[in-house]
NUKOLMAR-807032 format. One record per residue (C-alpha): residue in one letter; x, y, z. Coordinates in steps of 0.02 Angstrom, whole numbers, padded with zeros to 5 digits, always signed. Example, Ala and Ser with C-alpha at 12.3 -4.5 7.8 and 13.67 -1.06 7.14 Angstrom:
BEGIN
A+00615-00225+00390S+00684-00053+00357
// end
This chain:
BEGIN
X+00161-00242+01932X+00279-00215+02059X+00473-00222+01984X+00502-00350+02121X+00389-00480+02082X+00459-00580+01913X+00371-00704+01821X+00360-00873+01907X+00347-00962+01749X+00537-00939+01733X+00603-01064+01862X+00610-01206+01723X+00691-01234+01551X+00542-01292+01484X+00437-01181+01578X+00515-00988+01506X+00347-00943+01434X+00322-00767+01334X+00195-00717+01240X+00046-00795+01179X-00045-00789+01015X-00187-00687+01109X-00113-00572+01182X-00175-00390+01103X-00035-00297+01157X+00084-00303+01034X+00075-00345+00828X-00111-00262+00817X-00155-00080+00756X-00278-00040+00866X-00302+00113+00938X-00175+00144+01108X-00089-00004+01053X+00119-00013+01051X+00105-00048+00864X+00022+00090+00812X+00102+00213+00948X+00266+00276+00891X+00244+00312+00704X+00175+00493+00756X+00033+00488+00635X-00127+00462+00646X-00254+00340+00522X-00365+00485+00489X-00365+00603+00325X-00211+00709+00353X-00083+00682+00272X+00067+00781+00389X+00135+00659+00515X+00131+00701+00689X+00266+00801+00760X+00260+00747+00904X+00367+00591+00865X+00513+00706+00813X+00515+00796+00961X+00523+00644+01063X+00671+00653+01196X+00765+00489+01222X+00686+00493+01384X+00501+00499+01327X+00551+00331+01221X+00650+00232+01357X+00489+00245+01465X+00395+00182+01334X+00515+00044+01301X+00500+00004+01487X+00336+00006+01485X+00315-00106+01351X+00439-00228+01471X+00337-00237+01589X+00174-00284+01501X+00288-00413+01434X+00344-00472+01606X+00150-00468+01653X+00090-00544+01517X+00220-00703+01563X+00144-00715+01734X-00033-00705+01672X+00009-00846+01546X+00082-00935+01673X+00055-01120+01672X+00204-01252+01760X+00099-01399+01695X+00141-01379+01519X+00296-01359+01412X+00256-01216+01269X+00342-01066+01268X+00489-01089+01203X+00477-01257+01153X+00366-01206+01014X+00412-01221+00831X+00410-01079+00718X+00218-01064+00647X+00285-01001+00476X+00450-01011+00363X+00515-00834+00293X+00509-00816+00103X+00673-00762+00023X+00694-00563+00028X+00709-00456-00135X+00863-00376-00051X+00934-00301-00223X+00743-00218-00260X+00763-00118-00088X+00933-00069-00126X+00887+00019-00267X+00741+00088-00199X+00851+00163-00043X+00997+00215-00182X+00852+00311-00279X+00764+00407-00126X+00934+00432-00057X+00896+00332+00109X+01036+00224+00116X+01145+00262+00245X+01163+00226+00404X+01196+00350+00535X+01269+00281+00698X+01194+00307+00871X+01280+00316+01017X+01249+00165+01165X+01096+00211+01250X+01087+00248+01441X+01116+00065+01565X+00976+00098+01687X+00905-00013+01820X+00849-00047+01972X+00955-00049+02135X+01003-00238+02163X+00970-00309+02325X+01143-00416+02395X+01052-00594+02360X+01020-00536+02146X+01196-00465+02147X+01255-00617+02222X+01139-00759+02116X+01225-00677+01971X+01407-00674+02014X+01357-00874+02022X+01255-00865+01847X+01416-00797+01772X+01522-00918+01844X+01413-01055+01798X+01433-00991+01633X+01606-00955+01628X+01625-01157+01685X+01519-01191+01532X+01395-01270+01662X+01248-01187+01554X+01116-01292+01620X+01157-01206+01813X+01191-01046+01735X+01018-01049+01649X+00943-01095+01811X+01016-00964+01916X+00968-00836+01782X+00772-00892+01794X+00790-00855+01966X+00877-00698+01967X+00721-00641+01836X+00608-00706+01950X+00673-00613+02085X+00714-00460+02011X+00656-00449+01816X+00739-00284+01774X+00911-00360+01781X+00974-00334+01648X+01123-00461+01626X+01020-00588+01663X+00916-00597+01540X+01112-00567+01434X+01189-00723+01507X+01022-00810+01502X+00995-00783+01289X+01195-00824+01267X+01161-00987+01353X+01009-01026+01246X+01111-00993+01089X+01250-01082+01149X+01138-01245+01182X+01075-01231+00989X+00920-01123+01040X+00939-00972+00947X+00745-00941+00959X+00732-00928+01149X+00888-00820+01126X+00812-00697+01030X+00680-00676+01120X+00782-00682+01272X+00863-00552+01193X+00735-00415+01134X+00675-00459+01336X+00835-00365+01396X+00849-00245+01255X+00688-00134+01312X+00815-00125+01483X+00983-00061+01377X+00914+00088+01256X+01020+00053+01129X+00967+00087+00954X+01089-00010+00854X+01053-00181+00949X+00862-00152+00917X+00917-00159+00752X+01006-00297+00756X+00861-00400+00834X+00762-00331+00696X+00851-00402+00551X+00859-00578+00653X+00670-00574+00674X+00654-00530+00495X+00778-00682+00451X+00684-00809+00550X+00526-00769+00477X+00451-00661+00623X+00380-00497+00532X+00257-00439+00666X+00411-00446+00810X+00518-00371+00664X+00399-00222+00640X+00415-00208+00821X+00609-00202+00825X+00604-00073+00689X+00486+00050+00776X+00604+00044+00920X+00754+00100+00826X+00672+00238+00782X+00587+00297+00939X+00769+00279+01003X+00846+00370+00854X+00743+00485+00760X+00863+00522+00627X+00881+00338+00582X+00786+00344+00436X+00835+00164+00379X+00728+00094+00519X+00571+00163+00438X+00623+00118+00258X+00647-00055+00337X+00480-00065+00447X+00383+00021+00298X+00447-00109+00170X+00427-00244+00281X+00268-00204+00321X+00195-00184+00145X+00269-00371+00090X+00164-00431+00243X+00007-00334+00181X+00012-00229+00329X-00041-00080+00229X-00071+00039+00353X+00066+00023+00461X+00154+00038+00269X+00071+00199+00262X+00124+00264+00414X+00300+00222+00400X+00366+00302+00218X+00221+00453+00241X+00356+00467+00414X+00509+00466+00274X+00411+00583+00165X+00406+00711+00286X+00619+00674+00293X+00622+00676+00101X+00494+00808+00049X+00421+00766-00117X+00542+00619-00138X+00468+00527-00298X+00530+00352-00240X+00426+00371-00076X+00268+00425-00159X+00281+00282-00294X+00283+00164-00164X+00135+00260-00052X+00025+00284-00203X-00004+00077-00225X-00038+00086-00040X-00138+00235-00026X-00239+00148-00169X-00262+00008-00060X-00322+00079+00058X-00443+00183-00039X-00372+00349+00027X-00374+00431-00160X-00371+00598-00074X-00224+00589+00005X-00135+00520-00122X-00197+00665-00242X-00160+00788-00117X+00033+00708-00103X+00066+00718-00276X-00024+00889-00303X+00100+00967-00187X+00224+00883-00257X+00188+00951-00445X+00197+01121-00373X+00381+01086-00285X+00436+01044-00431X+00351+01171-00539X+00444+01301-00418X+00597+01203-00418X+00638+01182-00609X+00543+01336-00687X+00600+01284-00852X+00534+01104-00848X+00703+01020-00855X+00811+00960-00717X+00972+00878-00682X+00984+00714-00641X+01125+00701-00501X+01138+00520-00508X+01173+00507-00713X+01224+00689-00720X+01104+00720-00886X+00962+00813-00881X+00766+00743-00844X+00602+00817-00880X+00513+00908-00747X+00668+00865-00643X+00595+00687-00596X+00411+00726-00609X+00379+00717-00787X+00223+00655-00884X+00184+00473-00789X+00178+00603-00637X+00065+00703-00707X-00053+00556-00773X-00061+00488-00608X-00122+00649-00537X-00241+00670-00666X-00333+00500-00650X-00328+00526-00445X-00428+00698-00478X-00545+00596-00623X-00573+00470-00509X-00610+00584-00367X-00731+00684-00480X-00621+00830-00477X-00630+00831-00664X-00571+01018-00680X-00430+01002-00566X-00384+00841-00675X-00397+00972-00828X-00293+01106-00745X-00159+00956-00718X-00154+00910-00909X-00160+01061-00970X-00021+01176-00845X+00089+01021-00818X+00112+00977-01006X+00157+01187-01051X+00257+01183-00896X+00358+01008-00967X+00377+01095-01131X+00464+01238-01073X+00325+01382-01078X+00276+01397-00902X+00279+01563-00919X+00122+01565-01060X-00008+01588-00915X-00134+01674-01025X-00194+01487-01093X-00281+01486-00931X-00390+01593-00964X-00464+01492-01116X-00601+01397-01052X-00572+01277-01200X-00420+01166-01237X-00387+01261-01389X-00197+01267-01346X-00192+01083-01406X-00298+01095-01539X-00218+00997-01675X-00160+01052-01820X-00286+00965-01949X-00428+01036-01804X-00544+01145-01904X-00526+01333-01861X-00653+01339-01681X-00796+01475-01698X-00768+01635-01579X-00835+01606-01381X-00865+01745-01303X-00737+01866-01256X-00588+01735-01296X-00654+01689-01452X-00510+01775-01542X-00384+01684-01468X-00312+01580-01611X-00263+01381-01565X-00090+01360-01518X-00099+01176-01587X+00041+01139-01477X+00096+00932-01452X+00005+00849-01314X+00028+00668-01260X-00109+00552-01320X-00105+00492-01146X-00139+00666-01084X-00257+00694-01210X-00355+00544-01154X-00363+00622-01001X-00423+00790-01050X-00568+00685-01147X-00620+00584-01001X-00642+00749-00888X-00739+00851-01026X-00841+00697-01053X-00885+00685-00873X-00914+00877-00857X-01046+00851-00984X-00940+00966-01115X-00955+00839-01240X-00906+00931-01392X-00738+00983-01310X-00727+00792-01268X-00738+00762-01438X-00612+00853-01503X-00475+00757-01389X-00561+00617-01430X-00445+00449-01482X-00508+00346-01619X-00433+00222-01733X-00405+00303-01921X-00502+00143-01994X-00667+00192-01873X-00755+00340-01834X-00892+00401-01725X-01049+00455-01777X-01088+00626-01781X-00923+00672-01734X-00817+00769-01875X-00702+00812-01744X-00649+00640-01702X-00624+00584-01860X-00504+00715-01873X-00409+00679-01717X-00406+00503-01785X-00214+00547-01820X-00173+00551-01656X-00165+00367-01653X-00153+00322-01855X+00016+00244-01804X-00047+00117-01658X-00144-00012-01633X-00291-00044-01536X-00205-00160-01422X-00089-00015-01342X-00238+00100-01327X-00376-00038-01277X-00400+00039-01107X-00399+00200-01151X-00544+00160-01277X-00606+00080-01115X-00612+00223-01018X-00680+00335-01155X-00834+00223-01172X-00877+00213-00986X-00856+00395-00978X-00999+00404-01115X-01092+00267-01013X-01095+00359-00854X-01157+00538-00932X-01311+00394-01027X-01233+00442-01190X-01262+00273-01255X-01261+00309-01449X-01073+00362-01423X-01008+00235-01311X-01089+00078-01409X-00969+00100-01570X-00817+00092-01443X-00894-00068-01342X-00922-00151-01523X-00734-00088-01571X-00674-00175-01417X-00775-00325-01418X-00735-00362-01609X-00568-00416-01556X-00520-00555-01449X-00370-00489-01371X-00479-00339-01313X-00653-00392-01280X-00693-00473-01107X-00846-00512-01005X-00862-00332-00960X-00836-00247-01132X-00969-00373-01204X-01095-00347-01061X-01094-00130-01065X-01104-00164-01279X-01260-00260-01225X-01316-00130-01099X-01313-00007-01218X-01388-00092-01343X-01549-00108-01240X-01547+00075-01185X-01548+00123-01371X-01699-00012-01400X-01603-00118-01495X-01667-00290-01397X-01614-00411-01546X-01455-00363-01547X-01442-00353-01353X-01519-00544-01314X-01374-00604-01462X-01233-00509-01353X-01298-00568-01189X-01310-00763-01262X-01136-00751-01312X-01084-00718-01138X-01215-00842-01067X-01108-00963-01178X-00933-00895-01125X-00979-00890-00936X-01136-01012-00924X-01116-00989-00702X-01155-00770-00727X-01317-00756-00664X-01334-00585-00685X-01325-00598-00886X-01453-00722-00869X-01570-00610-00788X-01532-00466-00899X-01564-00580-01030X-01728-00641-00949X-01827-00453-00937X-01752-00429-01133X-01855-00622-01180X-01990-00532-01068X-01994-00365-01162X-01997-00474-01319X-02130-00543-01296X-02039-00731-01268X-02101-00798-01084X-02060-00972-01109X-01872-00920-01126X-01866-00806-00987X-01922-00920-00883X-01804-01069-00922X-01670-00915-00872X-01752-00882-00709X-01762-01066-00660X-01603-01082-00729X-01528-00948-00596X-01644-01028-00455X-01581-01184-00458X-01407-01124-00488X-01409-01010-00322X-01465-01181-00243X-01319-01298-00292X-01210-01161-00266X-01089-01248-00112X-01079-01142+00036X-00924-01067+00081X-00825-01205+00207X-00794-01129+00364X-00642-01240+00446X-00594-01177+00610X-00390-01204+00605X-00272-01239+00769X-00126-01106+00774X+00027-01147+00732X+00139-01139+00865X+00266-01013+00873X+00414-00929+00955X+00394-00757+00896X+00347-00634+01051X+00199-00563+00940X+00036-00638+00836X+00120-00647+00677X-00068-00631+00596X+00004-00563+00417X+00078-00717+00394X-00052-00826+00459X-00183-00730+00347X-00067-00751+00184X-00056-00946+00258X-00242-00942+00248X-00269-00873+00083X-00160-01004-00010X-00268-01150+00062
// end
């Protein structure tokens, strides 16, 4: 588009259109698109953000910013239509939901980004203006120096129409707005002549007023712009990356604080807040690979397991990344399958927390006889570590569970067994071991330990080990505050995998009575009536889940008008949240 031509849509009040819910420009994460552009990372597996983002001149980001102007200015023209009044007429398509402004503050205080670092006024470029522009707004600003705002906003339109990179115009034209009680079209009008000004601080500005008036999408925008502008604003990402995750935006969440990690190596704070997103987005190997390099910062960092805590000036375990740390890492590598990297975890974080780093020669025990516990009976030689003696040192029950879960899913069940949790009024069968490790736990109660139990009893069910996982299922089931749907159905499973079809067809009717719409119980329940030799039941099941999957109502597919709007992007987060609650 030639700088010369201006959108003819702006000779009217009524007639100042901007963008258009369609538009797939701006607000989308496409590939190439301005959203996704100026984070410097990619949305593939690595994990390092793109340098190239740092590097970025000033330059290299006003030409962006211009850019972005003009496929604003186009997409006016294109949208161009004198018969009707939208635009900025519109009302807003959403309200804004209060902000948790105390919960970021502490989040900033704790990863130490907090401050904000000044940037000087960006470079007033333009285009040469021709003697009619200069002159049209000499009269604009006299018009608006008379208060006569209705011929100032006139000659404005036409000084953008003439010449749309003027820069004051689009000033005097947003002051005018807000001046006539239209602080909408003045924002807009605003954020219109910002991509002409460079300046970092009023981008951020127009952020937080997007963010007040309920525009996240055009917020996000404002945010990325900061920080094109000014790299070393770290604030604008902590804002964009926040924002972003309230809206369910996850990856542009992603994008945004794995940008501050790279500011704030390691910084705990940040990778809290990325591991519930990385989850989200089902990028477990990332995650483990963030928080595995971050257990070996701070292994190298605190040598001794302790740290001090600058903020309360006493000293921490592990210097910050103590034992939830090193669960988290351990249940990314489980649920990876890494099983012995999840072992490896356990076992070198929990002698590196107690202050005996430096006793590497544990490692090479195959076993996990250095947390053998005390009442553990005396383990039979292996090879040529056999005569190692146990160093029955403390371990976490929560790490232990751990260590369980991985030996279980190597297939070393024995060594499973032995940091196996049980409750000191049950034991497993054919397990000495656990029954001795029943102390572990001889002070809780099931109800603090019910998911670990969980976990123990699928890892049994996944390796078909169906004898050992039943008891736990039962153990579970037996009480109501820890049985469910599930734990009754894999008690049921297993009790037809160990032939016990009686007992199975009883489970299976008591969740046919708890849940009488679960079809699939029904037809588990059918083949068991089958195998028993009971067709007449088994068929009243079947039917039963026939005609069910008939009167089952078919999902209502409403096609909704938007909402009309004022925000310059397609604030789809909040239209998809609007959705949901319907």
């Amino acid at each position: 588009m030639s700088k010369n031509q201006g959108p003819s849509a702006l000779g009217s009040d009524d007639e100042l259109i901007i963008m258009e819910e369609e538009d797939e420009d701006f607000g989308s994460d496409d590939e190439g698109s301005l959203e996704d552009s100026s984070e410097g990372e990619d949305d593939g597996e690595e994990v390092d953000v793109d340098d190239s983002e740092d590097e970025q001149m000033d330059g290299g980001a006003e030409e962006e910013i211009e850019g972005d102007f003009d496929r604003l200015v186009q997409n006016i023209r294109s949208t161009d239509d004198p018969s009707t009044s939208t635009g900025l007429t519109k009302d807003w398509d959403f309200s804004i939901e209060e902000r948790d402004a105390e919960f970021r503050d502490d989040l900033r205080e704790a990863s130490g980004v907090g401050r904000r670092r000044k940037k000087g006024k960006g470079r007033q470029a333009g285009p040469v203006l021709s003697q009619q522009v200069r002159s049209l707004i000499g009269d604009g600003n006299q018009a608006y120096v008379d208060s006569d705002l209705p011929e100032a906003i006139r000659i404005m339109q036409e000084v953008i129409r003439i010449e749309p990179r003027a820069a004051s115009a689009w000033s005097v034209l947003a002051q005018s707005y807000a001046d006539t009680g239209q602080p909408q079209k003045a924002l807009q009008l605003r954020i219109m002549a910002a991509h002409l000004r460079h300046d970092a601080d009023e981008w951020d500005r127009l952020a937080n007023q997007s963010r007040d008036q309920g525009y996240n999408q055009q917020a996000l925008y404002c945010y990325r712009k900061v920080y094109s502008l000014d790299p070393t604003n770290v604030d604008a990402l902590w804002d964009r990356a926040s924002l972003a995750k309230e809206t369910g935006d996850m990856k542009t969440a992603r994008n945004a604080f794995l940008a501050i990690l790279k500011r704030f190596s390691h910084d705990l704070t940040v990778l809290a807040e990325l591991r519930t997103i990385l989850i989200e987005l089902s990028e477990l190997s990332t995650c483990a690979t963030l928080f595995q390099q971050a257990f070996a910062h701070y292994q190298m960092a605190y040598p001794s397991g302790r740290g001090m805590d600058l903020t309360s000036n006493t000293e921490i375990s592990g210097g910050g990344f103590g034992l939830m740390e090193l669960l988290v890492l351990a249940d990314l590598h489980n649920t990876l399958g890494e099983h012995e990297n999840a072992i490896d975890v356990i076992r070198k974080g929990s002698r590196w927390l107690q202050g005996r780093a430096d006793q590497k020669y544990w490692d090479a025990c195959d076993d996990d006889r250095e947390y053998d516990m005390p009442e553990t009976p005396q383990r039979l030689g292996v090879g040529e570590h056999g005569n190692v003696e146990p160093g029955r040192f403390p371990l976490d029950i929560n790490a232990r569970h751990r260590l369980a879960v991985a030996r279980i899913k190597m297939g070393e069940i024995d060594e499973g067994k032995v940091n196996y949790l049980v409750l000191p009024s049950y034991s497993v069968s054919d397990s000495l071991l656990s029954q001795l490790h029943a102390n572990a736990v001889l002070s809780q109660d099931v109800l603090d330990y019910a998911p670990l139990f969980a976990e123990i009893a699928d890892a049994y069910f996944d390796k078909e080990l169906y004898a050992d996982a039943r008891p736990i299922y039962e153990l579970l089931g037996a009480d109501a505050a820890t049985s469910s749907l599930y734990v009754l159905l894999q008690t049921a499973a297993c009790l037809r995998m160990l032939d016990e079809l009686k007992d199975a067809a009883e489970v299976y009717e008591q969740v046919r009575i708890a849940d009488p719409t679960h079809n699939e119980a029904k037809m588990k329940l059918a083949e068991i009536y089958e195998i028993m030799n009971e067709p007449r039941k088994a068929l009243e099941l079947v039917y039963e889940v026939i005609d069910s999957r008939k009167k089952r109502p078919k999902e209502a597919t409403t096609s909704q008008t938007p909402a009309a709007t004022t925000s310059l992007f397609e604030e789809k987060a909040a239209k998809a949240k609007a959705t949901k609650t319907q």
